[in-house]
Backbone bond lengths (Angstrom), bond angles and torsions (degrees), N, CA, C in turn:
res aa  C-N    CA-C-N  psi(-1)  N-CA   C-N-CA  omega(-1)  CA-C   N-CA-C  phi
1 X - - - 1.449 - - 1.529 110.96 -
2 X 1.497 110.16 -56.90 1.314 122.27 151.86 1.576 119.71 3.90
3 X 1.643 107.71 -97.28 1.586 120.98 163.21 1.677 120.75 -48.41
4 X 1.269 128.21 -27.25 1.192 137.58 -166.62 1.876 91.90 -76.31
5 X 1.157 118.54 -42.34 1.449 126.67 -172.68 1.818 108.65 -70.95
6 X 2.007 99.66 -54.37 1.494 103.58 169.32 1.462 110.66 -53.33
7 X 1.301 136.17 -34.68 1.237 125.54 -154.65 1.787 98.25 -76.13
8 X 0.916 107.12 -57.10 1.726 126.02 -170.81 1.648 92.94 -58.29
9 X 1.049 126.85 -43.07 1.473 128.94 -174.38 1.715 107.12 -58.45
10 X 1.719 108.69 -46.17 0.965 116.42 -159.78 1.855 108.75 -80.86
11 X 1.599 93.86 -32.36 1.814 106.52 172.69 1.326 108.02 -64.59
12 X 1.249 125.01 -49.05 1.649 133.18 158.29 1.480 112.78 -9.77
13 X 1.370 102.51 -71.39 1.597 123.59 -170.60 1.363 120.47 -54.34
14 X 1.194 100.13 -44.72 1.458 141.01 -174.75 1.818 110.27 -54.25
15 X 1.877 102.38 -47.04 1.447 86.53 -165.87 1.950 68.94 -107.77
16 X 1.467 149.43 2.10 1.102 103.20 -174.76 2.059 99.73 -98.25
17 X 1.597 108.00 6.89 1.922 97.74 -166.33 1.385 77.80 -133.39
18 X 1.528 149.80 55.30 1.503 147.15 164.92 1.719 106.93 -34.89
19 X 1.264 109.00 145.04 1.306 128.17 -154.81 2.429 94.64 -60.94
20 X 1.228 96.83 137.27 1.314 117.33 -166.63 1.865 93.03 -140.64
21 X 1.482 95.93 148.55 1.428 113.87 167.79 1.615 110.09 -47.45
22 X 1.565 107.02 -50.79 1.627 110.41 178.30 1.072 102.95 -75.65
23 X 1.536 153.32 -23.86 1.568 111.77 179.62 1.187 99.89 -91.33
24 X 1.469 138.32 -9.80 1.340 117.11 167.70 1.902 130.78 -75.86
25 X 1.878 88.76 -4.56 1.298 99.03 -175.66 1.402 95.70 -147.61
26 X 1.672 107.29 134.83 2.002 96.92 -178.71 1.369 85.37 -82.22
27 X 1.584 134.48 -49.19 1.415 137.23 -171.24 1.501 107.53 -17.11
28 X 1.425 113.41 -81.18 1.412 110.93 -162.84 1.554 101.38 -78.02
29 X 0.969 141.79 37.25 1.853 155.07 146.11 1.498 89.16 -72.00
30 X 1.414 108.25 -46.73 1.642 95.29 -146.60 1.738 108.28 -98.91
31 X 1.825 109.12 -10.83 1.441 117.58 155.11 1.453 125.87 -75.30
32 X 1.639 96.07 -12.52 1.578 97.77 -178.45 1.558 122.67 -113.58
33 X 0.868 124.22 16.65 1.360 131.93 162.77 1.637 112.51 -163.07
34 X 1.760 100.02 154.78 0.899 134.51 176.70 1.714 93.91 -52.11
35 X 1.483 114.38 -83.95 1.425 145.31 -153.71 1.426 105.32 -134.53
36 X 1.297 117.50 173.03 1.654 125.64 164.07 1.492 94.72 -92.42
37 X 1.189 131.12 -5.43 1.634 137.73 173.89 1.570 110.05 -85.91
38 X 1.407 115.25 -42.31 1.498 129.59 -150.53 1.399 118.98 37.32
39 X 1.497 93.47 36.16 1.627 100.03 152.86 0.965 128.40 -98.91
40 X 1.719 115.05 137.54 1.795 107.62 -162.03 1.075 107.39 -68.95
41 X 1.760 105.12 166.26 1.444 105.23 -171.55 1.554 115.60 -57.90
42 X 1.616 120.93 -64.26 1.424 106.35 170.40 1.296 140.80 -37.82
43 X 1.339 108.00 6.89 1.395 97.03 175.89 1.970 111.24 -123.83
44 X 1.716 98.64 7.70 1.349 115.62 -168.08 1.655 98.04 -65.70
45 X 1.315 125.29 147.30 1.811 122.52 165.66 1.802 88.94 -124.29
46 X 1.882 116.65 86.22 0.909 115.32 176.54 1.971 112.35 -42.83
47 X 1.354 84.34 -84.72 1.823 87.73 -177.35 1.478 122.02 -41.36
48 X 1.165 109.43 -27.38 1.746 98.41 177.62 1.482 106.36 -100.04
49 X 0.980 130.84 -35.17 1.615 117.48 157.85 1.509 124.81 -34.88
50 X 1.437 101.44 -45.25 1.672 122.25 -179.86 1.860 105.19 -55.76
51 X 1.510 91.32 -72.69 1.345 99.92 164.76 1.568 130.79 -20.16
52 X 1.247 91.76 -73.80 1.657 127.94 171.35 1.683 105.82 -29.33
53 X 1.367 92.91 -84.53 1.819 104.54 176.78 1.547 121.84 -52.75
54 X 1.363 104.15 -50.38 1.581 107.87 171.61 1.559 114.56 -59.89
55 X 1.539 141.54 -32.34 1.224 139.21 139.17 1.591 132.20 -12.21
56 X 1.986 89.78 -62.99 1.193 90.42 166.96 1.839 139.44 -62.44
57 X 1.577 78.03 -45.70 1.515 93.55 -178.01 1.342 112.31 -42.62
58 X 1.554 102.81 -68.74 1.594 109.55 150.19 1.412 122.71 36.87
59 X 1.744 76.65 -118.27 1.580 117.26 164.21 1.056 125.45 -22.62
60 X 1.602 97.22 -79.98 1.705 127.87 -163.59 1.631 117.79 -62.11
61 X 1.527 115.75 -37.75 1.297 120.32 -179.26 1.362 105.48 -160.83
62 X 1.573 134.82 66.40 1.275 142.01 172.59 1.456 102.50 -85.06
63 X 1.369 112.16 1.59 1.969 108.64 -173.46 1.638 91.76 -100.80
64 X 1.542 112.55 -28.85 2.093 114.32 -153.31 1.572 97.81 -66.52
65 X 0.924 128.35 -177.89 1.395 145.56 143.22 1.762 124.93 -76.08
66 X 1.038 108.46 162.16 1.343 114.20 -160.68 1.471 100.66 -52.71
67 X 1.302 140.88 -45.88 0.941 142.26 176.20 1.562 120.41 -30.45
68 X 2.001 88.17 -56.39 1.759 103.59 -171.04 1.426 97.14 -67.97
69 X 1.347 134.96 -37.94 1.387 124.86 -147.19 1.813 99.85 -89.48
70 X 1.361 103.97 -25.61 1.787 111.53 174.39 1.984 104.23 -56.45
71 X 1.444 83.30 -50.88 1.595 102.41 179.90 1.693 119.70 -28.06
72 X 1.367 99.89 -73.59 1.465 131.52 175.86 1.227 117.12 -35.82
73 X 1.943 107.30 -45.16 1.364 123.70 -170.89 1.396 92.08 -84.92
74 X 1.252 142.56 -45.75 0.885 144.09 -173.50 1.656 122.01 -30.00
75 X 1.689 96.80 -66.18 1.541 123.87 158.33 1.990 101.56 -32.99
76 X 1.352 93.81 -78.35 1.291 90.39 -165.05 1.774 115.82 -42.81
77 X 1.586 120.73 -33.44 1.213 102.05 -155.84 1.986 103.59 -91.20
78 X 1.489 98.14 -4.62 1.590 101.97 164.86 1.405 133.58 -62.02
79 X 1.796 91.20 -39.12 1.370 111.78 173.83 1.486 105.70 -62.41
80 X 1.573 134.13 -59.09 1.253 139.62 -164.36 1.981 91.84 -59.13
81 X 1.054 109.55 -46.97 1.969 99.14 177.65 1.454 120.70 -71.80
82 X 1.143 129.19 4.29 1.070 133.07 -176.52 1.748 106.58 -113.10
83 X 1.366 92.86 153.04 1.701 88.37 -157.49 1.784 88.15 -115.16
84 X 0.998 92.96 48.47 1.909 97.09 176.93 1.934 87.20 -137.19
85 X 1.404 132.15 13.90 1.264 133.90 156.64 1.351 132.61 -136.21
86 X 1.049 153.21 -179.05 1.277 144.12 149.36 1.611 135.16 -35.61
87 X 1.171 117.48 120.05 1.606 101.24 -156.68 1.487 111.10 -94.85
88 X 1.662 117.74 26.81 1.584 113.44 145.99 1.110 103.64 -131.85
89 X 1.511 97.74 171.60 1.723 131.58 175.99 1.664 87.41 -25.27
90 X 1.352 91.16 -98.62 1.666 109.61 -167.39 1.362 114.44 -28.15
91 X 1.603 126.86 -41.35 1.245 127.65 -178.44 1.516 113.90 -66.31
92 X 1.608 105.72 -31.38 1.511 92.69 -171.58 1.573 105.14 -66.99
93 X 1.842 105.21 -48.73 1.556 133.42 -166.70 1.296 89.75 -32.09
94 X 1.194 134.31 -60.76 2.022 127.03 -117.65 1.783 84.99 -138.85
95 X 1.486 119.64 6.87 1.898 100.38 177.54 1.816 107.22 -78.72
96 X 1.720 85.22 138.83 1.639 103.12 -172.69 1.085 103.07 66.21
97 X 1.829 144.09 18.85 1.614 122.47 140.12 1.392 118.41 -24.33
98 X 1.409 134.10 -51.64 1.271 140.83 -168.51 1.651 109.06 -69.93
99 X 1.288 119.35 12.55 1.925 124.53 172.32 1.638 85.96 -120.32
100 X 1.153 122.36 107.14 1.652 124.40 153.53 1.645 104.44 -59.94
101 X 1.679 87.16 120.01 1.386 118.33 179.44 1.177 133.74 49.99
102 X 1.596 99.94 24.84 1.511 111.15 174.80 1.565 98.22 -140.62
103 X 1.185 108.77 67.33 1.747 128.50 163.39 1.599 116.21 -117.86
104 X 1.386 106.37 -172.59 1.669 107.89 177.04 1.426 108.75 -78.93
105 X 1.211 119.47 -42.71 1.405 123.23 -169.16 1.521 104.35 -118.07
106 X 1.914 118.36 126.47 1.114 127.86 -163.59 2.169 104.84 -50.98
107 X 1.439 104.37 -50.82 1.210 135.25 -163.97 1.734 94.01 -55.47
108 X 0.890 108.04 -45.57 1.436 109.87 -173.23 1.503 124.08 -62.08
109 X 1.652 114.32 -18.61 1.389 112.69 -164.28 1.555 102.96 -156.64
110 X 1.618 101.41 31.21 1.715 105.34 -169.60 1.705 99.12 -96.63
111 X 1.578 119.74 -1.64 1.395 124.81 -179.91 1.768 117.92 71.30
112 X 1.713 92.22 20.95 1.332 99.57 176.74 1.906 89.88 -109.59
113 X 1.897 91.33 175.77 1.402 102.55 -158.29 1.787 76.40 -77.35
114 X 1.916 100.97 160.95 1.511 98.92 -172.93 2.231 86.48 -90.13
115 X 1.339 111.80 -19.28 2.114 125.08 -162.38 1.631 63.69 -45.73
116 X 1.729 81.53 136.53 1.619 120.76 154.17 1.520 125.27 -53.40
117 X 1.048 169.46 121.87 1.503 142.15 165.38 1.233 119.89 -82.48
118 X 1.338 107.81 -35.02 1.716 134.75 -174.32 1.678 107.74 -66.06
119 X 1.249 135.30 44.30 1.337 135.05 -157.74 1.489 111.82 -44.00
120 X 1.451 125.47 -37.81 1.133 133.00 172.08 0.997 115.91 -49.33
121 X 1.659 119.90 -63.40 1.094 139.90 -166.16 1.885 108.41 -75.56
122 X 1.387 123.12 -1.45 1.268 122.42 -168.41 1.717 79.63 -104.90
123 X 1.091 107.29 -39.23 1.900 107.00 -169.90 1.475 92.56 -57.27
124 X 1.298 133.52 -64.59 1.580 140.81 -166.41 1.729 100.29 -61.78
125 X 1.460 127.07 -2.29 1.365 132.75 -179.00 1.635 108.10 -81.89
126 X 1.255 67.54 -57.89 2.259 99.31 -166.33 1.463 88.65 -64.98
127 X 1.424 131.89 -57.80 1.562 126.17 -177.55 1.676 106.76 -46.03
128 X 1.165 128.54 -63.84 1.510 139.89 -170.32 1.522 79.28 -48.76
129 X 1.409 129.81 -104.18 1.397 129.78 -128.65 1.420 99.73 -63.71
130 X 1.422 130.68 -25.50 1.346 117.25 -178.40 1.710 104.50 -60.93
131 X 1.894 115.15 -32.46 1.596 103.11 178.55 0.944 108.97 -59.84
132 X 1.504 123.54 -36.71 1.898 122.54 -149.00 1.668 84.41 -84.03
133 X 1.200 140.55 -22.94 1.364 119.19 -159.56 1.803 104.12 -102.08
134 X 1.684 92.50 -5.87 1.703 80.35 -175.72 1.435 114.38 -93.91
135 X 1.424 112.36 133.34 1.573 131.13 154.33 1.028 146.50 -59.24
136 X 1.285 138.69 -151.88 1.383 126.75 -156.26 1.673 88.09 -105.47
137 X 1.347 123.94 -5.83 1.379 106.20 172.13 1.411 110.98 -85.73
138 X 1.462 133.78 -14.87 1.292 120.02 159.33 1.414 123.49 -73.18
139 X 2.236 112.47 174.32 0.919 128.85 -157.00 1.805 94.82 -73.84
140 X 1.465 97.07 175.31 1.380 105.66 -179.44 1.430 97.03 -74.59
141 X 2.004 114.34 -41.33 1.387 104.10 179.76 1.279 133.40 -58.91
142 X 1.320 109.51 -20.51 1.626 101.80 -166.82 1.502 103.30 -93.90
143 X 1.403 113.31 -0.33 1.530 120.96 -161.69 1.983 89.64 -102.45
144 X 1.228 107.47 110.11 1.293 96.79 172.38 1.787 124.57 -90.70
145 X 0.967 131.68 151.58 1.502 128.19 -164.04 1.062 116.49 -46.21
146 X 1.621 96.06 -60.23 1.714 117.43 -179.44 1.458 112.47 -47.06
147 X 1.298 131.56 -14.22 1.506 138.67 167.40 1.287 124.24 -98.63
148 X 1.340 108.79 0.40 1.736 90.82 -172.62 1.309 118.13 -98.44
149 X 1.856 99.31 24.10 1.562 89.76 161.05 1.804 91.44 -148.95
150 X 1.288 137.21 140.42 1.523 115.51 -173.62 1.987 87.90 -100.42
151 X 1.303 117.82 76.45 1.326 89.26 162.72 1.563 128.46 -120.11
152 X 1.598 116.63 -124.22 1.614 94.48 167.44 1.538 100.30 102.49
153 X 1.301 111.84 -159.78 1.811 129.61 -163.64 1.523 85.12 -83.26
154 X 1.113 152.44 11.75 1.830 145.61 -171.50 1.549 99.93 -141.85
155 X 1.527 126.42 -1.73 1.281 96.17 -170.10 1.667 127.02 -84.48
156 X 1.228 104.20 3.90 1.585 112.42 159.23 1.263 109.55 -111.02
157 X 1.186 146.93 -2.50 1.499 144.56 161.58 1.256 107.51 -23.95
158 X 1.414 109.18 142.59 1.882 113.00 -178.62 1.451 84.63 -170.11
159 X 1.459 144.68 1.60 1.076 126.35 128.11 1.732 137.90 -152.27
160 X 1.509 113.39 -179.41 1.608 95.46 -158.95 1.375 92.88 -151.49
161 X 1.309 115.93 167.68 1.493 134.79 163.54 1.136 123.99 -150.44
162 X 1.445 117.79 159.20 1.567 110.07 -170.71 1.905 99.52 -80.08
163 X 0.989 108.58 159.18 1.981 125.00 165.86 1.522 101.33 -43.93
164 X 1.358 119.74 -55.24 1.709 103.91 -171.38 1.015 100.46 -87.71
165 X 1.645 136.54 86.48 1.489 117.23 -178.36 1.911 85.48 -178.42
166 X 0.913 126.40 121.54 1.584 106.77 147.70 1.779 113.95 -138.37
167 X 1.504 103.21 89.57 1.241 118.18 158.05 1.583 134.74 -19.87
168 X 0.909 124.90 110.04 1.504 122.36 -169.36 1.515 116.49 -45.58
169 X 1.112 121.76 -20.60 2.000 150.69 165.39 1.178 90.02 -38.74
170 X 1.415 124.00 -89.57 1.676 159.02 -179.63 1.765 82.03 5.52
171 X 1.064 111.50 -65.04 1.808 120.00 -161.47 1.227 107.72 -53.65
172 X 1.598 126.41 -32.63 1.441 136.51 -166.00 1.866 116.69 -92.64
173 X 1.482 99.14 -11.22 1.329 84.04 -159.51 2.128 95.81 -112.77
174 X 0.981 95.03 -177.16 1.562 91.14 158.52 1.423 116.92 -116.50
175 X 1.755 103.68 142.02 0.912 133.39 -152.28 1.890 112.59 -88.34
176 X 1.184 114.80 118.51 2.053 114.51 -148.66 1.528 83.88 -92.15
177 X 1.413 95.18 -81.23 1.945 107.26 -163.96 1.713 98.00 -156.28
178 X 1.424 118.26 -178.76 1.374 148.63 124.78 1.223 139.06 -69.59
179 X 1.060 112.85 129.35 1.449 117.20 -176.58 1.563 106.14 -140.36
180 X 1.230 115.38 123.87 2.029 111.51 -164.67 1.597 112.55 59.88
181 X 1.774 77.77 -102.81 1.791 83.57 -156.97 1.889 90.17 -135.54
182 X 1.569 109.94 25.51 1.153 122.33 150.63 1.133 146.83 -128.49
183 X 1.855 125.98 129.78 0.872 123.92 -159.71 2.161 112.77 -95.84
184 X 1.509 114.13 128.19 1.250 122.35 -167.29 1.685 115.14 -86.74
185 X 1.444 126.25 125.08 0.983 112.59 162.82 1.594 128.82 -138.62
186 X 1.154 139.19 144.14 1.610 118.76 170.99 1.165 128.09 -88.69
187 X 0.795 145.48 -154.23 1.494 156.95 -132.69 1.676 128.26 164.91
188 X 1.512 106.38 101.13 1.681 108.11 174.43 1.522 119.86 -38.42
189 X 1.150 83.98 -59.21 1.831 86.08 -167.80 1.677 110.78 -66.55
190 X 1.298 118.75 -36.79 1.567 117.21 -178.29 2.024 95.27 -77.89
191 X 0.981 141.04 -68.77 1.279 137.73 -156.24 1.606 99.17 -42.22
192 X 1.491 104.28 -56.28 1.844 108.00 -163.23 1.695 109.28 -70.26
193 X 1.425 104.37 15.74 1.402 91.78 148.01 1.467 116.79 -142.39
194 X 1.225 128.46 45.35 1.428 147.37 150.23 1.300 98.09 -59.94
């Protein structure tokens, strides 16, 4: 059962991070970009970006698999390059918190506490987004393979919803893939200005 799970895990990966110069090499990950943001360094807010993303992850998909939770972040870090959103982590995470339940992210403005409970599971949060956020100035170790490129069925994603939910949006955008118990889609107007 064991292998039957690795195998599917590993086909997973397979069609959502398809073979790239960087996962066959972390090296040229780290000649070829700035960031997984390609935001210059002066303008990087390491710890609150970290924060920021790991929140989401959190939140947003602490049940998905690594895949879903890469996914999620994924969204978010399109949004931060696109100049139709906020151009950090935190700005995308928490814009319109202050409208209960009419923000980007449910978690952000549902009037529940945002504190983690799952401490474990917030540690395995903060680990993920610190990979997805590190650049070519980090180690090869902390930089894991499977990240040094976020692409695949999500790499224009800029937006998502959970399976029990279909948002009146859903109709407007185009429709990428699934991943868990979320459905992926992009968006004309947000992508063409990445």
């Amino acid at each position: 059962m064991r292998n039957r799970k690795t195998l599917a895990l590993a086909a997973l990966a397979a069609m959502l991070f398809p073979f790239s110069p960087a996962a066959a090499n972390p090296a040229y990950h780290a000649r070829a970009a700035v960031s997984a943001l390609d935001i210059p360094i002066a303008k990087r807010r390491p710890t609150a970006d970290r924060t920021c993303l790991a929140q989401a992850i959190y939140h947003e998909a602490r049940g998905e698999s690594v895949a879903g939770q890469i996914a999620v972040a994924q969204v978010i870090i399109n949004r931060v390059k696109s100049r139709a959103y906020p151009d950090t982590v935190c700005g995308v995470v928490y814009q319109n918190r202050h409208r209960r339940n009419a923000c980007q992210f449910s978690f952000a403005c549902d009037g529940i506490s945002d504190r983690p409970r799952e401490s474990a599971t917030y540690a395995q949060s903060k680990q993920l987004a610190g990979e997805i956020l590190c650049g070519s100035d980090c180690t090869a170790t902390r930089k894991l393979v499977r990240l040094a490129t976020l692409t695949g069925a999500v790499a224009r994603a800029t937006h998502y919803h959970a399976t029990s939910v279909m948002p009146s949006w859903g109709a407007r955008k185009t429709r990428l893939t699934r991943i868990g118990r979320h459905i992926f889609y992009t968006s004309r107007r947000v992508t063409r200005t990445m």
